[in-house]
VOBA-1610 file (N, C-alpha, C; in pm, whole numbers, padded with zeros to 5 digits, always signed):
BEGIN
Unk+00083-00119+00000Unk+00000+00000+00000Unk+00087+00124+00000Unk+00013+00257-00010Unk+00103+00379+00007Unk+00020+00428+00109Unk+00101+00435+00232Unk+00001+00539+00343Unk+00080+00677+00376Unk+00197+00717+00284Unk+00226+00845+00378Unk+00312+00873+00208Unk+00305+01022+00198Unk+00398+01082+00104Unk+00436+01226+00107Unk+00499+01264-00007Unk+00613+01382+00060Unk+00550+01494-00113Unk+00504+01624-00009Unk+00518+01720-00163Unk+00529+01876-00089Unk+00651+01890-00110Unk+00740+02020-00091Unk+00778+02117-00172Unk+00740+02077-00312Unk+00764+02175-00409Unk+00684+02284-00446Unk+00637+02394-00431Unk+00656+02516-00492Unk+00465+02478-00599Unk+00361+02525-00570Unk+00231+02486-00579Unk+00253+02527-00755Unk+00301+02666-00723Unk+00340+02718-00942Unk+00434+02595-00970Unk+00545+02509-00984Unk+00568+02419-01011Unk+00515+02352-01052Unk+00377+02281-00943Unk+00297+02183-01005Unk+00262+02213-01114Unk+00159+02353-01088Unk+00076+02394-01164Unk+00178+02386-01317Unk+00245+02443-01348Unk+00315+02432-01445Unk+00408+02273-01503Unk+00403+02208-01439Unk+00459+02034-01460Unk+00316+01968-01538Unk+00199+02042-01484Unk+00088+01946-01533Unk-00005+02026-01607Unk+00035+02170-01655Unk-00027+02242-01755Unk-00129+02298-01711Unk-00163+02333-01587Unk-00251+02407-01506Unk-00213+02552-01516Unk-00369+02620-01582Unk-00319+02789-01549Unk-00356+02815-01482Unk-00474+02818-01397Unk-00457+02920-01293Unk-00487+02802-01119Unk-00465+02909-01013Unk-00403+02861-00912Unk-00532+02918-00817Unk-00615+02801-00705Unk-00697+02884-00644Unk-00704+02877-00511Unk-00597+02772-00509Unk-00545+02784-00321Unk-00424+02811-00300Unk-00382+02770-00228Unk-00237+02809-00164Unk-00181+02597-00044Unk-00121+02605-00092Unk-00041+02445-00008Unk+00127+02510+00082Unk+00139+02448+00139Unk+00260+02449+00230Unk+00288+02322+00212Unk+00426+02314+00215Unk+00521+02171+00193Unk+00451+02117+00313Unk+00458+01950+00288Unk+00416+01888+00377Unk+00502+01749+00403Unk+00562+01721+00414Unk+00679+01612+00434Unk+00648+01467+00518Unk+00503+01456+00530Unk+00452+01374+00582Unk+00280+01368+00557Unk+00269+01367+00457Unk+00117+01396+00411Unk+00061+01239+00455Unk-00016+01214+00537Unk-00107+01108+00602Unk-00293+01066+00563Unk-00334+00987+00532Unk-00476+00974+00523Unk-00543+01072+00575Unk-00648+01167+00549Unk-00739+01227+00562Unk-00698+01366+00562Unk-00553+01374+00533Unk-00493+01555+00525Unk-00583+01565+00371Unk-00611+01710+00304Unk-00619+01792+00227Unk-00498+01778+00118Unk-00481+01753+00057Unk-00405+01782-00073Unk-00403+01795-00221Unk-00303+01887-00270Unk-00351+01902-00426Unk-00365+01769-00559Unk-00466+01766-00583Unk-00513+01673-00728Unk-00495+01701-00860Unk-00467+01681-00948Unk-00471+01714-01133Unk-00572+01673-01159Unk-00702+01705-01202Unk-00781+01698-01284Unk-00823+01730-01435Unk-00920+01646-01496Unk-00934+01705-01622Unk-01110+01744-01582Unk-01110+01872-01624Unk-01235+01891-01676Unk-01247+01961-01802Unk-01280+02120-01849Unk-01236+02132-02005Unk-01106+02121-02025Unk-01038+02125-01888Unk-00873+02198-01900Unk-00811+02099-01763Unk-00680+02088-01786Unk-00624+02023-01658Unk-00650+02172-01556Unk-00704+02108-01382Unk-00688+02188-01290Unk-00651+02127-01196Unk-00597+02193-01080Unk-00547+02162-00952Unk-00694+02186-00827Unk-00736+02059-00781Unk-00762+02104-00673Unk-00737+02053-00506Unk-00816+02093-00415Unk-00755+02012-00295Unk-00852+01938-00285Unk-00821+01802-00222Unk-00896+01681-00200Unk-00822+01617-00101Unk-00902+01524-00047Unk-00875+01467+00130Unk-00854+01317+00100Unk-00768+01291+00138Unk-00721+01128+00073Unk-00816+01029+00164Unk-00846+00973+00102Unk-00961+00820+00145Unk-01102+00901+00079Unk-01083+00771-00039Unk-01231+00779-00116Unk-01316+00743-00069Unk-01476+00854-00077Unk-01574+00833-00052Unk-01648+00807-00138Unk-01731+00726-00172Unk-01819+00676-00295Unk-01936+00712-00265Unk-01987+00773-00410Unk-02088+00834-00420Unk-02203+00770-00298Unk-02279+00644-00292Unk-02366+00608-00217Unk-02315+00610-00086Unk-02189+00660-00043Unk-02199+00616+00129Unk-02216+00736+00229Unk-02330+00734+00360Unk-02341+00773+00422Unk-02286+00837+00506Unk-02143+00797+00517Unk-02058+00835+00618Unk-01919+00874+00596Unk-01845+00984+00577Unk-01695+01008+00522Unk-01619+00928+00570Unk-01632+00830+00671Unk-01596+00798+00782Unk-01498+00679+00672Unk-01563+00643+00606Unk-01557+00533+00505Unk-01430+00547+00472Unk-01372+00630+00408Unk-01275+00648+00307Unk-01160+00698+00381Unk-01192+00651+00546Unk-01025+00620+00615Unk-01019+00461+00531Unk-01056+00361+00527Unk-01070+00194+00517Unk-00997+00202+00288Unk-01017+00349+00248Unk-01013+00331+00088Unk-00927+00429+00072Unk-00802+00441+00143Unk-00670+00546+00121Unk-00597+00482-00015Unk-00594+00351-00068Unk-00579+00305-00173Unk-00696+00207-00261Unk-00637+00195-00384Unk-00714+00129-00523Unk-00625+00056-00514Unk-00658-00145-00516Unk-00563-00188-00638Unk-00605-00214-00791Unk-00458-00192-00841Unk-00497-00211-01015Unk-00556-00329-01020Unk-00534-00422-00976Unk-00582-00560-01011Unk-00749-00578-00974Unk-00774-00520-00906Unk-00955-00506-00890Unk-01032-00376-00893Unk-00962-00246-00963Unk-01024-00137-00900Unk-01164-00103-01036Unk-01084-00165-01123Unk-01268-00176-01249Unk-01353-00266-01202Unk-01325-00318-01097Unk-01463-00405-01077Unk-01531-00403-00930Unk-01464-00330-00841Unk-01478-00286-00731Unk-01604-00205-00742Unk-01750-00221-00707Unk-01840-00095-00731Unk-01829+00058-00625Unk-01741+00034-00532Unk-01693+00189-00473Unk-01602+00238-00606Unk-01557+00182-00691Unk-01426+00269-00717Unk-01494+00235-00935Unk-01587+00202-00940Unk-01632+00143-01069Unk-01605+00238-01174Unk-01751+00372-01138Unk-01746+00486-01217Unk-01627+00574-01208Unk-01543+00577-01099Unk-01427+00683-01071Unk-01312+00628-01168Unk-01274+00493-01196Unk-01172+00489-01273Unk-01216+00521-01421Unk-01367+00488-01471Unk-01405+00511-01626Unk-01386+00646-01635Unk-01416+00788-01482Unk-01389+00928-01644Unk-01395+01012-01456Unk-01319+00959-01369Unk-01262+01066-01266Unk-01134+01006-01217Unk-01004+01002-01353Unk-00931+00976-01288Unk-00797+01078-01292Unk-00739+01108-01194Unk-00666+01206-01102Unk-00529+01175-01118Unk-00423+01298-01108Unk-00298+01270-01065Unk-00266+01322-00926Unk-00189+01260-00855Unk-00140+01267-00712Unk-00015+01340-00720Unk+00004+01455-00713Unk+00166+01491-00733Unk+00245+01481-00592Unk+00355+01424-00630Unk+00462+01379-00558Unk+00597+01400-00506Unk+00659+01463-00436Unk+00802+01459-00428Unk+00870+01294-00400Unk+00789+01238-00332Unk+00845+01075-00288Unk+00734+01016-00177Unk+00754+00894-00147Unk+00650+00806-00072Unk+00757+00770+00021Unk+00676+00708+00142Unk+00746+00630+00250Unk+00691+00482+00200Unk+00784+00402+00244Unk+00751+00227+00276Unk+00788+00225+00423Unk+00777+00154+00438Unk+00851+00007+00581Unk+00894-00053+00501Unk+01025-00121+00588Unk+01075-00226+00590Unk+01066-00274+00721Unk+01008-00437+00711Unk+01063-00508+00842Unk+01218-00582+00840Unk+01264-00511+00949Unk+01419-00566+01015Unk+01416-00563+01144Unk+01419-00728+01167Unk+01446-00772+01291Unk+01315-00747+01401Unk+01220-00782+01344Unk+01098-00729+01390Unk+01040-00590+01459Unk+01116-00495+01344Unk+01083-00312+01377Unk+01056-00337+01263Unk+00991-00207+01231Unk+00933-00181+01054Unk+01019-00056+01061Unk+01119-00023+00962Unk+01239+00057+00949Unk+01171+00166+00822Unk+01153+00315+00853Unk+01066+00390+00733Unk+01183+00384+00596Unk+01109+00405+00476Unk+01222+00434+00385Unk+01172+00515+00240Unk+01253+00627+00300Unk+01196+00748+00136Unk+01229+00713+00009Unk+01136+00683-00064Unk+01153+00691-00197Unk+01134+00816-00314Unk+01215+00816-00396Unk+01198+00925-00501Unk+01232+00870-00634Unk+01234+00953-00733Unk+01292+00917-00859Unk+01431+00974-00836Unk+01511+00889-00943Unk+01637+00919-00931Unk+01694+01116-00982Unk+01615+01087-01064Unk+01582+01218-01176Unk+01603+01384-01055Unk+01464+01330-00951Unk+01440+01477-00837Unk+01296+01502-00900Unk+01273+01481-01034Unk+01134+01517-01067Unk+01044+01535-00996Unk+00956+01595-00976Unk+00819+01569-00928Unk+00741+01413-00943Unk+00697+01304-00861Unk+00629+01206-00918Unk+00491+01227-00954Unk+00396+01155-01039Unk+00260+01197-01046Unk+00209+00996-01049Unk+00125+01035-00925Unk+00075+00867-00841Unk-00015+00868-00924Unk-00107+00806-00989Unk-00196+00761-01038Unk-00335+00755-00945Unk-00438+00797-00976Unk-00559+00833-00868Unk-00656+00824-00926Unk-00751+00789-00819Unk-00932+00827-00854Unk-01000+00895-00783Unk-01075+00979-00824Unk-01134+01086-00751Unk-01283+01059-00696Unk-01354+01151-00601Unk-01482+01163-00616Unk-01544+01289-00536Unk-01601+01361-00542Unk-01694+01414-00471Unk-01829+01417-00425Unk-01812+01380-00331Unk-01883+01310-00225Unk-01977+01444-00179Unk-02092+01422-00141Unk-02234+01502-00115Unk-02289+01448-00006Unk-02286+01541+00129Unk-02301+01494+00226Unk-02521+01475+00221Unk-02573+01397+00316Unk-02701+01403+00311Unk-02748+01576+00351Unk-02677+01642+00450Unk-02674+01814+00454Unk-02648+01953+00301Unk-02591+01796+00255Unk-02581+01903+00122Unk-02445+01926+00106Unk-02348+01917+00206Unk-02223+01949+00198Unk-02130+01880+00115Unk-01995+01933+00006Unk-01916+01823-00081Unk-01826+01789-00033Unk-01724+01717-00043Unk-01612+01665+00002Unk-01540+01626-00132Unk-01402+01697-00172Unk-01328+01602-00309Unk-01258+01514-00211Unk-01281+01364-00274Unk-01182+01265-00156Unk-01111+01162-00304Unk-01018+01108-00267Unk-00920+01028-00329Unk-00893+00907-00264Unk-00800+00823-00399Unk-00722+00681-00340Unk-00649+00690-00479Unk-00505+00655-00392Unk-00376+00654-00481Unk-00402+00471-00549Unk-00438+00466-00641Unk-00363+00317-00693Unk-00254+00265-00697Unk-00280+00130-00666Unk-00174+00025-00588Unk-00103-00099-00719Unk-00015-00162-00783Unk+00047-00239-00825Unk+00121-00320-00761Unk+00151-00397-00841Unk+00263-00519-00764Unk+00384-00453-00796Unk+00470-00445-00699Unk+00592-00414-00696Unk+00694-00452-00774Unk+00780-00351-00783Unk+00922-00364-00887Unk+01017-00419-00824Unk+01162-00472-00917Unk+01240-00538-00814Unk+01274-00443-00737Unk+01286-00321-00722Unk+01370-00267-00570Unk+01256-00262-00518Unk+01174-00257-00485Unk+01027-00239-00356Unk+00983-00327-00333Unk+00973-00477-00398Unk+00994-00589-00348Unk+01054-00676-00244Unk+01183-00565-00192Unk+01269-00580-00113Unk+01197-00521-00002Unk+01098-00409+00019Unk+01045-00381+00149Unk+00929-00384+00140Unk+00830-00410+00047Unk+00683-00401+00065Unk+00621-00483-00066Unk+00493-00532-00041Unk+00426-00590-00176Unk+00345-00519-00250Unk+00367-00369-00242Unk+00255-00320-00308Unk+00336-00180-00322Unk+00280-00121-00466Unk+00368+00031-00480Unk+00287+00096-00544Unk+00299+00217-00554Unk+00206+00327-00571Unk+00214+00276-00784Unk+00136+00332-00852Unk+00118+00359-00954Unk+00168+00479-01007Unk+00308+00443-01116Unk+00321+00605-01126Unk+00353+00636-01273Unk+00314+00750-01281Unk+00319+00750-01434Unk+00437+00863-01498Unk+00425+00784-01599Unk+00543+00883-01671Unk+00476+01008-01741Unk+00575+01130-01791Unk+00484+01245-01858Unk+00434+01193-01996Unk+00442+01128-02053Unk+00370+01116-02203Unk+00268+01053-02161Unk+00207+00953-02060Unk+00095+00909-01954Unk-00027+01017-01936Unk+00047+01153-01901Unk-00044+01201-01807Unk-00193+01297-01937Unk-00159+01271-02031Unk-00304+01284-02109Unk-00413+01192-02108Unk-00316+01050-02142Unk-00448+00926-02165Unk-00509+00916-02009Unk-00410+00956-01909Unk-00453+00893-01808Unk-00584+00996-01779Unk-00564+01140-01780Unk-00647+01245-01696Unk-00758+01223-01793Unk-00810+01178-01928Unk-00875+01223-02029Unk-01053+01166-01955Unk-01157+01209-01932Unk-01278+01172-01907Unk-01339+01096-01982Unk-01301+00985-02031Unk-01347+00880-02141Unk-01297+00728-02043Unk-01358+00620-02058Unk-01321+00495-02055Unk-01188+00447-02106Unk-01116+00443-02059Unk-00963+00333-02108Unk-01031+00210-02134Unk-00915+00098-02229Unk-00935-00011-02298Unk-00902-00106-02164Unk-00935-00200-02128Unk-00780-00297-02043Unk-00728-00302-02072Unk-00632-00305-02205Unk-00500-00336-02267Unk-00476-00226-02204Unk-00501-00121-02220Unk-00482+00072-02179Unk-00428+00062-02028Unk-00531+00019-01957Unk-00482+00007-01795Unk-00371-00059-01812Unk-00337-00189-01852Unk-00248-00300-01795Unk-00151-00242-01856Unk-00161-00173-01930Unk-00033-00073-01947Unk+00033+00025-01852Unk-00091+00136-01813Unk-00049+00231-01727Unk-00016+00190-01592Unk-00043+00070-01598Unk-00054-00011-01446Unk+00052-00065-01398Unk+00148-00109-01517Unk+00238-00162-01516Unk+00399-00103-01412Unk+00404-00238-01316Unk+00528-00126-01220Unk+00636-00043-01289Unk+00663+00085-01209Unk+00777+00154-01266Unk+00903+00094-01293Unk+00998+00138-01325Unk+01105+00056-01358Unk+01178+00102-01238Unk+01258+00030-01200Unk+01344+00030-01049Unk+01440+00093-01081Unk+01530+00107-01236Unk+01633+00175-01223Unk+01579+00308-01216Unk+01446+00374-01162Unk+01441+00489-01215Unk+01419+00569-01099Unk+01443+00471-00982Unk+01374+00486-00803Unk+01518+00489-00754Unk+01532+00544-00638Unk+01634+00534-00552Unk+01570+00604-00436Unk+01627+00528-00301Unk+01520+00521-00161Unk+01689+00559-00053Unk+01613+00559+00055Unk+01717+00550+00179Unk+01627+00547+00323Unk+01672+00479+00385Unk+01625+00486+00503Unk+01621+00623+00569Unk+01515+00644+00662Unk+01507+00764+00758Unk+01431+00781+00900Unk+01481+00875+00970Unk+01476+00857+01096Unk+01256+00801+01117Unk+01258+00696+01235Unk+01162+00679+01311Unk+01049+00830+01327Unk+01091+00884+01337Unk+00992+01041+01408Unk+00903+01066+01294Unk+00928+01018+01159Unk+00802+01036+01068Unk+00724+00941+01052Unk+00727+00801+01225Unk+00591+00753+01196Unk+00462+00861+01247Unk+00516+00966+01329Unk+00375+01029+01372Unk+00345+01126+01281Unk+00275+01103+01219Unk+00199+01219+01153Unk+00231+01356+01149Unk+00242+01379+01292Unk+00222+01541+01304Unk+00396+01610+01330Unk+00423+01463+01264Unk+00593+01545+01260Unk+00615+01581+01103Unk+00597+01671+01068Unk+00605+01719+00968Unk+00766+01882+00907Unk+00892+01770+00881Unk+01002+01814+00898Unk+01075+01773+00772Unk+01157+01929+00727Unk+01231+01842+00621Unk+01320+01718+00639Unk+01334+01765+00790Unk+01441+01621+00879Unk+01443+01473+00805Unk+01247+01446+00826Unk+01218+01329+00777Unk+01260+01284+00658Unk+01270+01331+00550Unk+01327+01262+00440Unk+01489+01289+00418Unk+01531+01323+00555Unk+01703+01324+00553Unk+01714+01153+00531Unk+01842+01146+00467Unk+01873+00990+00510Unk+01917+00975+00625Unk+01953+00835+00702Unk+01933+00823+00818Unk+02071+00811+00845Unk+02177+00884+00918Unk+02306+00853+00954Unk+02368+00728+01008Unk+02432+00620+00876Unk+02523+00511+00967Unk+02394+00416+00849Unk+02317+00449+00785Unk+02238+00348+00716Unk+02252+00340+00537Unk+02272+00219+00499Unk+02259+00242+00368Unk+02195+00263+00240Unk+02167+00322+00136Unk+02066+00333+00067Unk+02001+00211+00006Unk+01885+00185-00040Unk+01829+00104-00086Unk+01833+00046-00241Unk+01886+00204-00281Unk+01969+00163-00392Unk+02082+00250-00430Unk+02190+00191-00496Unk+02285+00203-00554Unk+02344+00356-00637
//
């Protein structure tokens, strides 16, 4: 799964990485972004836009937001047939922008955190489904879930499951409000390539949430990287 990720870059950045003109909130780096925080989305509607949305999808029929702590992720392997997540992958689907994700690793029975990024520094863009959710008061909610794949050989090494991420020639077919083929998915679905990731361990203090420090994605002194 992906439960925690990192986006520190500069909101005009995004906006400009994913062809967004104009800008209607304001974000602060967040170096530990957790289930149910607020964060910025890529959307298509006539035009790519940015908005904020609260991670854990709420599906249209459910009563309770409460829900979409239990749907912080999609996997690729069931998320077209899943009826929470059915209509959101055919024509609400989202990019997650990224500086890097956390995993665990278990060593020695501790779960050891470990930052991942592209090797590049790029911005990542996670692969997502959206929804806005209508409370019975009338009230909306934009809520999300990052999609999940089977892991590449380096993330194999600490977890069975990795975010979905796409490359930039991706991010049209993916945002476009039309139905994809399955050949189409099992494409975009397909794990990233490992030479293109490089991770390192980092300090314990970004299991709590509310530690939110560039500290956390320091590497961890006396530990080695995950890759090469």
């Amino acid at each position: 799964m992906c439960g925690r990720f990192v986006l520190f870059i500069p909101l005009q950045d995004v906006a400009k990485e994913f062809q967004v003109s104009q800008l209607s909130f304001g974000f602060e780096p967040d170096y530990n972004i957790a289930p149910s925080r607020n964060v910025p989305l890529v959307i298509r509607k006539t035009d790519n836009r940015l908005i904020l949305s609260r991670w854990g999808f709420v599906p249209v029929w459910a009563d309770d937001p409460a829900i979409g702590n239990r749907m912080i992720n999609a996997r690729a392997e069931t998320v077209t047939a899943k009826p929470a997540f059915k209509k959101a992958i055919t024509s609400q689907r989202c990019i997650v922008p990224a500086n890097g994700f956390y995993e665990w690793r278990k060593t020695g029975g501790k779960k050891q955190p470990v930052y991942i990024r592209l090797k590049s520094e790029r911005l990542m863009a996670m692969a997502g489904i959206y929804n806005t959710w209508v409370s019975p008061s009338g009230e909306t909610v934009n809520t999300f879930a990052i999609i999940t794949t089977q892991p590449n050989e380096l993330i194999k090494e600490i977890h069975n499951r990795m975010p979905v991420l796409l490359r930039p020639d991706q991010y049209e077919e993916w945002l476009q409000t039309e139905k994809l083929s399955p050949e189409a998915l099992d494409a975009i679905f397909k794990p990233f390539p490992p030479e293109a990731l490089e991770g390192h361990d980092v300090s314990p203090m970004m299991n709590a949430p509310a530690n939110n420090s560039p500290e956390n994605i320091e590497p961890l002194e006396g530990h080695q990287g995950i890759i090469a």
